[in-house]
C-alpha positions, 0 to 999 in steps of 0.5 A, spaced: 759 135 609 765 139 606 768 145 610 766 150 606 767 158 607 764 164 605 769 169 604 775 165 603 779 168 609 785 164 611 789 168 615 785 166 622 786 160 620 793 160 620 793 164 626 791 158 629 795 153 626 801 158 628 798 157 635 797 150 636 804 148 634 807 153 638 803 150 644 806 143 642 813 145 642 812 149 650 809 142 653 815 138 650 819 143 653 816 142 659 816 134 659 823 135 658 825 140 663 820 135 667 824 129 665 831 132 664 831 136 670 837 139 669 839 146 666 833 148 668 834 156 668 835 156 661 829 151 660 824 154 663 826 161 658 826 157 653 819 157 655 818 164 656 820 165 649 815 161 646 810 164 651 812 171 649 810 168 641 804 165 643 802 173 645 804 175 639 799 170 636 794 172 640 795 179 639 795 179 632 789 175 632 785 181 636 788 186 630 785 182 625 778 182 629 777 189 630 780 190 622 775 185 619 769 186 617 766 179 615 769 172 619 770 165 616 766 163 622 763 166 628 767 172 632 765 169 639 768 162 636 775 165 633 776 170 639 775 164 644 779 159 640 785 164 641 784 166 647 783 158 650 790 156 645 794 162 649 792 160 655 794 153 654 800 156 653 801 162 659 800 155 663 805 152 662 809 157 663 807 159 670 808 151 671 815 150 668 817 158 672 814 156 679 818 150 678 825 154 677 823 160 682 820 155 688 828 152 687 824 145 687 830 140 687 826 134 683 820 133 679 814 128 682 812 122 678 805 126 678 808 132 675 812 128 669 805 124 668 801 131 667 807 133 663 806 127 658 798 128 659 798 136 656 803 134 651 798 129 648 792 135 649 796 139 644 798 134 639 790 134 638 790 142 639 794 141 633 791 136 629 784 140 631 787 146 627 790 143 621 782 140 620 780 147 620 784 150 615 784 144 611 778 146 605 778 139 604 777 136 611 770 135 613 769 138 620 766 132 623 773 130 623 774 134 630 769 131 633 773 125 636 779 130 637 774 133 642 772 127 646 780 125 646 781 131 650 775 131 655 779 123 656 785 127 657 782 132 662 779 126 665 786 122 667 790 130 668 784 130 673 785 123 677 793 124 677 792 131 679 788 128 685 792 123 687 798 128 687 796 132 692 794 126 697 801 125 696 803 132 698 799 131 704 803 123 707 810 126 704 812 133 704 812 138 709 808 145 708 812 149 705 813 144 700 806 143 700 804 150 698 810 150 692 807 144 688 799 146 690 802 151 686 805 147 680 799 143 680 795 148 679 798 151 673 799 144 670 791 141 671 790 149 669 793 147 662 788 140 661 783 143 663 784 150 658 784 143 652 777 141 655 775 148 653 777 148 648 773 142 645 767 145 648 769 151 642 770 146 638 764 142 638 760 148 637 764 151 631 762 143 627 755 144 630 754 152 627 757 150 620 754 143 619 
């Protein structure tokens, strides 16, 4: 079945592609600071900025909310699906920031592994938004992006564990606590893209 959308409004759509590119461009950084580790100040407000944006995005889309009377799609969905693409973003932020203000000296193996993991979650967010804005795209077509990012979850969710039992052999407390810290916000991040194909599979199951 064709996406077809009554009234033919785009604007939110767009907001979401605005979003989900903005989202890929903040996890390559992070997997660069990750990978790079150097210049990390100003890589980590490189970041920053990109988080500020993604606030605007966000906020734009709740102006449109409160202003439009008929949406493309159900209200809940698009309030949901910009919320969930923002907090993707705040995540990797407060991740790449607790990595410059704990003064880490080096990323773990564990961290650059999540890094490329959310990356890969937010090349499928942005995928997922231009099938949305596509009138010509069918919204089936998500439905595999979806189990892409539950697979992704998964695997975040493995490394994640095996990360802390790590902290536990080799690092000392104070260390513990700063990539406890880290690792939360970067697990934080794949499972925000796990709730966000949950937002996804109902946005296909409303408007098959």
């Amino acid at each position: 079945m064709k996406f077809s959308l009554l009234p033919r409004e785009e604007t939110f759509f767009k907001l979401f592609v605005e979003s989900s590119t903005n989202v890929n461009e903040a996890a390559k950084k992070l997997l660069d600071l990750m990978e790079n580790y150097e210049n990390v100040e100003e890589k980590v407000s490189e970041i920053k900025r990109l988080e500020d944006i993604g606030d605007s995005i966000i906020h734009r889309t709740w102006t449109n909310l409160r202003t439009m009377f008929f949406t493309p799609i159900d209200r809940d969905d698009i309030s949901s699906l910009g919320e969930r693409l923002d907090d993707v973003i705040d995540s990797i932020e407060e991740a790449a920031r607790y990595m410059l203000e704990y003064r880490i000296d080096t990323p773990t193996e564990s961290a650059k592994e999540l890094a490329g993991i959310i990356l890969k979650c937010t090349e499928v967010l942005d995928k997922a938004t231009r099938i949305i804005l596509d009138r010509k795209s069918k919204l089936s077509e998500l439905l595999p992006l979806k189990d892409q990012l539950h697979a992704l979850e998964n695997e975040a969710d493995q490394v994640t564990s095996k990360a802390m039992a790590e902290l536990f052999e080799k690092y000392e407390a104070i260390e513990i606590i700063k990539w406890k810290e880290v690792y939360g916000q970067l697990e934080g991040a794949t499972d925000r893209c796990e709730e966000i194909a949950v937002i996804l599979e109902g946005i296909v199951i409303k408007n098959a």
